[in-house]
N, C-alpha and C positions, 0 to 999 in steps of 0.2 A: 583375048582371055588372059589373065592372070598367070602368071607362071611361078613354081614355088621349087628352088632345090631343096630336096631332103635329104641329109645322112643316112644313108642306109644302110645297116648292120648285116642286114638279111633275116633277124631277128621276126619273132612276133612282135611288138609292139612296131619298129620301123615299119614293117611288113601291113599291118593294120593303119598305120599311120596314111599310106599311101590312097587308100579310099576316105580315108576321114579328112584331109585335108582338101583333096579334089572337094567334096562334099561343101565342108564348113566354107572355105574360099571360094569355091566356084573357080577352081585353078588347076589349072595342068600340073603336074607333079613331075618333076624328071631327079633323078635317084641319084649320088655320089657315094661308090662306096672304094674305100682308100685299102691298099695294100701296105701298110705298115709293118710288116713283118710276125704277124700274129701266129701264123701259121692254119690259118684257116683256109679251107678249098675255095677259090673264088670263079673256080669255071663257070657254075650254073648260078652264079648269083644277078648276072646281067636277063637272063630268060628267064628267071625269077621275079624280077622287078617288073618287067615288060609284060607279063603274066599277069600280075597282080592290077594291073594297071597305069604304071606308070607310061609317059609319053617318051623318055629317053631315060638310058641309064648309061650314065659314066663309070667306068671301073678304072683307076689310077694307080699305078706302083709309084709309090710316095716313102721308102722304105731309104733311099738316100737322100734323099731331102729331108727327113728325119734324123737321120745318122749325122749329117752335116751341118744342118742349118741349128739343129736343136741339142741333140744329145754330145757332141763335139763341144758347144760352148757351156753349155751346161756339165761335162766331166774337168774342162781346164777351172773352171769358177771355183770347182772341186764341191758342187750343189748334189747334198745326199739328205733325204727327208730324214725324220726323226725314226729312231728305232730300223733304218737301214734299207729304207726304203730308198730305191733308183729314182723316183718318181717319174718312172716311165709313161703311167696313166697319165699326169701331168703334161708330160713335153707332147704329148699325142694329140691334145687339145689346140693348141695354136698351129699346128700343121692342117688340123682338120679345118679349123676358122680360115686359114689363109686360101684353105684348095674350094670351099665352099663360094668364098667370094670369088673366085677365079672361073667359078663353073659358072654363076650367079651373071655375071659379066659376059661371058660367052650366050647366054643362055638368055641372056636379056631378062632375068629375072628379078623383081624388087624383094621379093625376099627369102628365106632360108630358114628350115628346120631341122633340129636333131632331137635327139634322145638321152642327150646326157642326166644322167641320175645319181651323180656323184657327188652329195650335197654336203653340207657342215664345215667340218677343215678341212676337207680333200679338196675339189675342186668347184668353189660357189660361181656361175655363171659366167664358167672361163671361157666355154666358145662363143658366150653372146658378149663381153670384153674383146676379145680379138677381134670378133667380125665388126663393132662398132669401133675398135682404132682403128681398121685397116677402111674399110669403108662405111661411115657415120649414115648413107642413105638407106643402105639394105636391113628392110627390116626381119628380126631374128625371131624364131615363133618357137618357143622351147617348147616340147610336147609336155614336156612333167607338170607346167604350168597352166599350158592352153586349152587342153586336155584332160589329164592327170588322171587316167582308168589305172587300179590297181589290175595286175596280173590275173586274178579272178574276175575281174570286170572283162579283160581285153580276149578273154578265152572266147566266151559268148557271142563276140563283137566280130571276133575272127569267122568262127565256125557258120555261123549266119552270112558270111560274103564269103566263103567257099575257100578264106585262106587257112596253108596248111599249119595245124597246130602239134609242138612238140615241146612241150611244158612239163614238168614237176611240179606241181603245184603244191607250195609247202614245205619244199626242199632245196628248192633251186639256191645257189649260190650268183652271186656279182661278181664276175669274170671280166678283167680290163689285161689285155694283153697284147704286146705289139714288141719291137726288135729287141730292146732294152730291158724289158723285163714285163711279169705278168704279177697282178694282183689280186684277191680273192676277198671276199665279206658277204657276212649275210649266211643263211642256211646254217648246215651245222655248228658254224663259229659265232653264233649267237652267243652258246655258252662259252666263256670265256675261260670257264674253269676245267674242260675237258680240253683233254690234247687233240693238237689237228689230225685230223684222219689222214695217213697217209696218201690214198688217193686222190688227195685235192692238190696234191703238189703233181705236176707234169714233167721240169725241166730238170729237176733235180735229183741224185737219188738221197736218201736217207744214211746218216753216216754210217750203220750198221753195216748197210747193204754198199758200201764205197768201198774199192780196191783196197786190199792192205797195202799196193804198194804206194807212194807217193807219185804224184806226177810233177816232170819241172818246166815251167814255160820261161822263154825270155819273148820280151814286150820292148822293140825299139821303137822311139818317139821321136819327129822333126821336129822343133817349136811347137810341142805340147799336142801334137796327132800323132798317134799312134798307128806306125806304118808297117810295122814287119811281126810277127808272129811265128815264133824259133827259125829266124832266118827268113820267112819266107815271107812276099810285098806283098799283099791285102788290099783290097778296098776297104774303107770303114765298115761297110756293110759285111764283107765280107771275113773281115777278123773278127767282128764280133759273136758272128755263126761259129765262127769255128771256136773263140775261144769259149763259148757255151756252151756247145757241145763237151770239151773237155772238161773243164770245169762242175758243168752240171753231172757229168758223172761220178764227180769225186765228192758230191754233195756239198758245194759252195754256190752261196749265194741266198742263202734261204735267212728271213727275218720272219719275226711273230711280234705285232705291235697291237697292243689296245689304248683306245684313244680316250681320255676320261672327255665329262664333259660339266659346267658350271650346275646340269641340274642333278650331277649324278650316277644319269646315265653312261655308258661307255661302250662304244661299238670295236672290232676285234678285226681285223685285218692281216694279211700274211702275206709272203712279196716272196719272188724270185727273180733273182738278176744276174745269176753266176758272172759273167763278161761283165755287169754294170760293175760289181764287186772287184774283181781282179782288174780291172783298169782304173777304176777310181783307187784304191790303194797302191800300185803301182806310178801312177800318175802325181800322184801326193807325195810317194820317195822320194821321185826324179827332183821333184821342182823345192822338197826341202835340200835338196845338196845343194842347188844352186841357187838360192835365196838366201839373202844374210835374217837374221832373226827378225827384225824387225819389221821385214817385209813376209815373211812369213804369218806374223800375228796377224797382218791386216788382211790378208788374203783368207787367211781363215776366217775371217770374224765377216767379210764379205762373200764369203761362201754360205755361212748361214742366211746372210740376208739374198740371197741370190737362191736359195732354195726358196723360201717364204716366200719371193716372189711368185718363183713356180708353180708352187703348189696352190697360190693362191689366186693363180691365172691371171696374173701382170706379167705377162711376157712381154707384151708392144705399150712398153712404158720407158719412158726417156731413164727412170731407173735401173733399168737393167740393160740397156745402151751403154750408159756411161759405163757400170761395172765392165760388161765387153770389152770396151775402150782399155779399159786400166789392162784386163788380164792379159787379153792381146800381146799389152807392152810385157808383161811377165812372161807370156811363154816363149816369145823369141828366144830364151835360154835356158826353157828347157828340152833337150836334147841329148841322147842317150839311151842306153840300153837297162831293164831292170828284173832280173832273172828271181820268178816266184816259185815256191811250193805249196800244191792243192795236195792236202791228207785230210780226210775222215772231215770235211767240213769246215776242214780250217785252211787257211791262204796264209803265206807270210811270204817278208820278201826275203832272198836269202843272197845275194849280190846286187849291185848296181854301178852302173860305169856310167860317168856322165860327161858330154863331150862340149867342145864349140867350133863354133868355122873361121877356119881361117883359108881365104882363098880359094871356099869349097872343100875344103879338105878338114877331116873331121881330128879336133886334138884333143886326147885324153885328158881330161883334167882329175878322176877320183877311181884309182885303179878298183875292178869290182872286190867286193870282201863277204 
């Protein structure tokens, strides 16, 4: 028999997908759902799947291999979407394609579904791009496509095969969140002309409600990784947590973007990425002390096209190889420490000391100021 791996969010639609694909295919179903950093409970989500029917479910902490493979080369590129977005929904996408095929392969399966619904300029058919660079034979079965039941369709669909349903219908918001940052659209941000409900922000607080006093971090970097967090060594993973936590308390990191479009229309979107924020501009100091001007321009102007790649889900593209190649050679110098202030919403950097090796041994080159 056929065998199909599915993205599984744990969601309704994923959740409903797992009998409708058994069904449509005539194929075993075995479930992959990724630990990225979301902060979602993932204990009951493997007896959930098994539940529902699926034949296996994989559950994967994929939270450093995000932070590494993806979010690392994507912060030295210096790749920040328009209006301040992390594009963390973005980098989440080709991690998902890579771990699908891997499961796809073990699993001896020919081919693979998810749910992504992240259409227009965000993300048009990024994880069915990646899974056909990385391997052209497996084929990818998009549910939005294949399928395609609006939320009022899938309620029906559910409750008829006994899976549990916990919807707003009407209200619901589009929720993309994982280490890096989380993003919102849809439901109340429809209108574009009302301010965001506070509630719809999680990681952040609102400046009102942020400490009167200032907090200050220093951020050391080896060749463009950022390794220590006021003194103290980190895993990527793990500076990032922390530096979120801090940060998102002092209400940094928060963007509001609406995106026009050629007929008019314009959808409304809002991002938080405290940590994305404070290390991409931190990141960006370091590497202007030690860049002469002209290499400076080019690295920015390939930061923009190194965004547009991401966003547009050309991750596994010899385009964005080469860029790696170049910036690589760029960060081996930068190196150094660069001490920021989070107040009321705002980051700025307010010293930076920038070093090199000699012998292993680390020499000042720009005393901090």
């Amino acid at each position: 028999m056929e065998r199909i791996v599915l993205a599984y969010s744990g969601g309704l639609e994923t959740s409903a997908a797992i009998s409708w694909l058994a069904g449509k295919y005539r194929a075993e179903v075995v479930t992959l759902t990724l630990d990225l950093g979301e902060g979602q409970a993932l204990d009951d989500i493997r007896e959930r799947a098994l539940a529902i029917g699926a034949v296996r479910a994989h559950v994967l902490d994929a939270r450093d291999e995000l932070a590494r493979a993806f979010v690392l080369p994507a912060l030295q590129a210096g790749a920040v979407g328009h209006g301040g977005d992390p594009l963390a929904a973005a980098l989440s996408r080709p991690v998902i394609a890579r771990k699908l095929v891997e499961i796809a392969h073990i699993e001896a399966a020919k081919s693979v579904a998810h749910g992504d619904r992240r259409f227009g300029s965000t993300l048009p058919g990024a994880i069915d791009r990646s899974v056909a660079a990385i391997d052209p034979a497996i084929k990818v079965i998009p549910l939005a496509q294949a399928w395609g039941l609006s939320q009022a369709q899938l309620v029906p669909y559910a409750k008829e095969r006994g899976i549990p349903v916990s919807v707003n219908i009407g209200r619901s918001h589009e929720t993309d969140a994982n280490l890096w940052g989380r993003s919102v659209q849809g439901g109340l941000l429809v209108d574009s002309w009302q301010d965001v409900p506070e509630e719809l922000y999680q990681t952040t607080k609102s400046a009102a409600e942020a400490p009167e006093r200032p907090a200050v971090v220093e951020i050391e970097f080896a060749r463009g990784v950022p390794q220590k967090l006021n003194g103290i060594a980190m895993s990527l993973v793990e500076l990032v947590q922390s530096l979120d936590a801090i940060a998102g308390a002092h209400g940094v990191g928060r963007a509001d973007r609406v995106n026009g479009s050629v007929e008019g229309a314009a959808s409304r979107e809002i991002f938080e990425g405290p940590a994305a924020a404070v290390l991409a501009l931190a990141h960006r100091d370091l590497q202007l002390v030690v860049t002469p001007p002209d290499l400076q321009r080019l690295t920015a102007e390939l930061g923009v096209t190194y965004a547009d790649l991401v966003r547009g889900g050309q991750w596994d593209t010899a385009t964005r190889e080469a860029i790696d190649a170049f910036v690589g050679n760029v960060q081996q110098h930068v190196t150094g420490t660069v001490r920021l202030q989070l107040y009321k919403g705002g980051c700025r950097v307010v010293g930076r000391a920038a070093f090199t090796e000699v012998r292993g041994k680390k020499i000042s080159e720009m005393a901090s100021r």
